[in-house]
N, C-alpha and C positions, 0 to 999 in steps of 0.2 A: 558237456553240461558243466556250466561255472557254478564254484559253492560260493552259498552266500557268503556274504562281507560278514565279519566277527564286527561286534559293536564296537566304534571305536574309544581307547582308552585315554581317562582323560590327560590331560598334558602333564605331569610330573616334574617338580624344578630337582637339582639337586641340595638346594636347600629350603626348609622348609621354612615358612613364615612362625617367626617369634612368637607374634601374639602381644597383646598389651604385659607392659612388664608390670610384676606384682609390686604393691604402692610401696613395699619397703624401699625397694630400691629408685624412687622416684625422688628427687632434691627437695627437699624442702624450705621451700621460699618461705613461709613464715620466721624459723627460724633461723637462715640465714637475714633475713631483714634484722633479728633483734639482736642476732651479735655486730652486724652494722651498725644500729642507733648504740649500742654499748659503745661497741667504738669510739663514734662519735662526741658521746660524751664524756669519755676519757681523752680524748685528744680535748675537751674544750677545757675539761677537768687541767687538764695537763697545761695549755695553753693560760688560761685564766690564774692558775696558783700552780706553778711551777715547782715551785721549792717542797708546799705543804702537801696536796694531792696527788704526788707521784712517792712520797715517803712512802716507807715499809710499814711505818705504825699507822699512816691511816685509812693503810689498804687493807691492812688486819682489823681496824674500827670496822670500814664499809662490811667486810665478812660478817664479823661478829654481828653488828647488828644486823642484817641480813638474816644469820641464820633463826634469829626467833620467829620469823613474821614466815620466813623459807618453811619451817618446818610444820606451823600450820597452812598455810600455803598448798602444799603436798595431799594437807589431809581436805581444802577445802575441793583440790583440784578432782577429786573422786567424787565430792556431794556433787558438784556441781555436770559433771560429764554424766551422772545418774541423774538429770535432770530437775534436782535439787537444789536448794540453797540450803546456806545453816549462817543464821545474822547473830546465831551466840556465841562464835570462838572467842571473841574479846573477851567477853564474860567470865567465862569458862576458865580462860585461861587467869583471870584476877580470882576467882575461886578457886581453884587450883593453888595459884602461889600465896594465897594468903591461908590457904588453910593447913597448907604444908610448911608454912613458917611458923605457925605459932607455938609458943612453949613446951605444951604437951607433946608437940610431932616431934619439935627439937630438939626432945631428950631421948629420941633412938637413932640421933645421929644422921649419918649422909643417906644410909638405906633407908632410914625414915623420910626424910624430906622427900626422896625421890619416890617413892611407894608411894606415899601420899598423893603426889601429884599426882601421877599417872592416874591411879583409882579416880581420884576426884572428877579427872579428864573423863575416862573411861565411863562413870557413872552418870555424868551429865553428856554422853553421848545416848547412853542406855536410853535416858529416859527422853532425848528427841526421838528416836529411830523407834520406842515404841508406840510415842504420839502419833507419828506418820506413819510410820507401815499398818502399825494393828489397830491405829485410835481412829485412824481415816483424817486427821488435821492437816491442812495444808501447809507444806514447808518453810515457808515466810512466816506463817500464824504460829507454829510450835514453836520455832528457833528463836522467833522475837518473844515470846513469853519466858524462855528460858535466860532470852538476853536481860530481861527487866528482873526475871528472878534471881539469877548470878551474880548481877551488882550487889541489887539489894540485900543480899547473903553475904557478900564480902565487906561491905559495908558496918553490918551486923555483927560480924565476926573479927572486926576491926577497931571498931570504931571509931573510923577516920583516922587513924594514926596507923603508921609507919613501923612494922614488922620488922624488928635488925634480924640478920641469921648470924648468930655465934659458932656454929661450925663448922671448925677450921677446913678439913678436908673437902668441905663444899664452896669457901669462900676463894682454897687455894688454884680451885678450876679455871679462876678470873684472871689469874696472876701469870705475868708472864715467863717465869720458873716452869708453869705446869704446859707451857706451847710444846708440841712438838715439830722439830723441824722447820719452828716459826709458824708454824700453824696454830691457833687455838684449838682449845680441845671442843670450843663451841660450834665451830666450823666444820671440822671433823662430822661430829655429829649430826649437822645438818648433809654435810656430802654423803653421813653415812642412812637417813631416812630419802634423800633422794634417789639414791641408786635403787633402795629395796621397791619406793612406790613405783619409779620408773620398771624397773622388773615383774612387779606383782600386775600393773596397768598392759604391759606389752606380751609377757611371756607367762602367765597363767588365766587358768579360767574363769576366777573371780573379775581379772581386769577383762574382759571379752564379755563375761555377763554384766559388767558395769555400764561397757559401753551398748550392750542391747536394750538395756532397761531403761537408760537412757534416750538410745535413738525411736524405739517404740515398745514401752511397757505391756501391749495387748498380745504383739508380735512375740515378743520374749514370754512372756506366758503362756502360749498354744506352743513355742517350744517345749516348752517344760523346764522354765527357771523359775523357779519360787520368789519372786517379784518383792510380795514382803517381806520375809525373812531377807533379801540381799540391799534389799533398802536400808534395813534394821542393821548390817554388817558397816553397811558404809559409815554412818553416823557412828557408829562404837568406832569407824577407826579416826574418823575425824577431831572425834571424843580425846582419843590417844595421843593424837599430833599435839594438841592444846593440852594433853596433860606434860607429852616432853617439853614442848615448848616454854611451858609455867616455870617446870623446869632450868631448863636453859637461861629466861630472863630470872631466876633467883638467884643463878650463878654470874649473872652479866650486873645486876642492881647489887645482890646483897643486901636484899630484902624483900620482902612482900608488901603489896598496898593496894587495895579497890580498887585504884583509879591503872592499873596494870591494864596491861592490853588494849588502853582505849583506842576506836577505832581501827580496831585488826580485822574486825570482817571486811570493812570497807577495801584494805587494803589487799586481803586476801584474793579477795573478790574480784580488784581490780587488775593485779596481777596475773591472776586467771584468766582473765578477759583478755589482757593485751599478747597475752603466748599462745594464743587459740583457742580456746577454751570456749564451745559454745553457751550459753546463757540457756537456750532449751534442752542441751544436753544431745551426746552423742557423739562429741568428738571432744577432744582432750590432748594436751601432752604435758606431763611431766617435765621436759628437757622446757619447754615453751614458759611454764608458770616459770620455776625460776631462773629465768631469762628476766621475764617479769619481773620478779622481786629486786633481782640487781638490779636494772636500771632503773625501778625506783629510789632505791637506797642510794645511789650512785648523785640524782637528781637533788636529792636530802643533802646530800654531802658536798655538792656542789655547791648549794644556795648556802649554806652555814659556811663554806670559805670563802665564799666574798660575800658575807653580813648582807643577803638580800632578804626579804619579810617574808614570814609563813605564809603569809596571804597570797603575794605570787606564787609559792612553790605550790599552793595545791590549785590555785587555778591553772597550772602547768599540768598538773596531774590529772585534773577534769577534763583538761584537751587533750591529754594522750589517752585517755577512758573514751572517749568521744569518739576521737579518732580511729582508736583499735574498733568499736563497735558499726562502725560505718565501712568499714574493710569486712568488715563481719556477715555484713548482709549484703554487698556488692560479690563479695567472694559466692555466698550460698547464693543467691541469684545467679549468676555465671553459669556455677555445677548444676543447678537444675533445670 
């Protein structure tokens, strides 16, 4: 009598299949592409003005100026991965530097100026992130009221005239005495808000609830993320970027003026957009925006050493906006 057959067992390799690798460790061709076109534009940089665009001092310019629009940049790059816009940084950030240059702020000194701004920053985040989270205003509609209202405030508070900052320990920030290592202390600063948002965006839970609120706000809610309140965080921090920032260009101008920041959300915005940054939110990188911001600044600095017209350089700038946003939706077509 034969015993039955045992079921037979299924085939066993001695190695096991990997599995899809987790997205960290996958290349990132976006940003490889934008240290490419950087490149590229320093090889043309380099090519076209030899002598003046490969100098030490005007590689510390492109930083410098850089770092102000960078450091709002950072804070636009979280409204907007929350599925958000904010069209008041400019604003904000001329409110800011004109409020924290005038006399009365000037007579407490460097911790004045900079207290001042920041608050200034912070409080006209306050009051978008309450319009939108808890006022129910759509994002475009509160940010552009705050943008007409920040002018007209700085304006006000100005009166069309030109803020000097008298002190010293805030003027000697600009100076190249106060570099370290050949670095500005302005660049610094912007390397040092990149690192922290790159961190808070990748490696905590506020940047993971940013990015769910953004990819689906209904979805993050039946999780149990409190949607408004993280709405409300974001704008206070974006609030914050544009109060350092205010900062920063008071120490780069050496003074305060309304007309400060003009078109910085645009640029913000745009930067954002060409580092990956989706427009309906849900995907974002920090490393990407400024990427973004150099090679704008880079493209700025180009056309001014060979005396080409503003007028090219931002029709230049509208075909690389164009461009990133049609990679934008060929790319999300593809993944879906």
């Amino acid at each position: 009598m034969t015993q039955p057959a045992s079921p037979a067992r299924p085939a066993t390799s001695k190695t096991t299949p990997a599995g899809p690798r987790p997205r960290g460790f996958r290349p990132d061709v976006r940003t490889l592409s934008l240290v490419g076109v950087l490149a590229v534009l320093v090889l043309i940089g380099g090519i076209t003005q030899p002598d003046s665009f490969l100098d030490t001092n005007n590689v510390q310019l492109i930083l410098t100026q850089a770092s102000v629009i960078g450091v709002v940049t950072v804070g636009m790059t979280f409204v907007i991965i929350s599925g958000g816009i904010d069209l008041s940084v400019g604003a904000i950030v001329a409110l800011a530097s004109v409020w924290a240059t005038t006399v009365a702020t000037q007579d407490y000194g460097f911790a004045g100026i900079l207290f001042t701004a920041v608050v200034v920053g912070v409080g006209c985040g306050l009051v978008n992130g309450l319009l939108i989270a808890y006022g129910g205003m759509v994002p475009f509609i509160a940010t552009l009221a705050m943008l007409a209202s920040g002018r007209g405030l700085a304006l006000q508070i100005t009166d069309g005239k030109t803020q000097t900052v008298s002190v010293d320990s805030v003027l000697k920030l600009g100076e190249r005495d106060a570099y370290i290592l050949g670095i500005p202390p302005l660049v610094l600063v912007f390397a040092g808000v990149t690192v922290v948002g790159w961190l808070v965006l990748n490696r905590t839970t506020f940047g993971r609830r940013s990015v769910a609120v953004g990819g689906n706000a209904e979805a993050a809610r039946l999780a149990g993320i409190d949607v408004r309140r993280q709405r409300l965080y974001l704008y206070l921090l974006s609030g914050l970027c544009c109060g350092i920032a205010a900062f920063l260009l008071i120490v780069l101008a050496g003074s305060g003026q309304n007309t400060n920041g003009n078109l910085y959300e645009l640029d913000a915005i745009a930067a954002a957009i060409i580092g990956g940054t989706l427009l309906t939110g849900g995907r974002g990188t920090i490393t990407g925006s400024v990427l973004g911001v150099l090679i704008f600044t880079t493209i700025t600095n180009i056309f001014a050493l060979n005396n080409l017209q503003s007028d090219v350089q931002e029709i230049a700038k509208g075909a690389i906006i164009v461009a990133a946003v049609l990679v934008q939706r060929r790319t999300s077509t593809t993944t879906s």
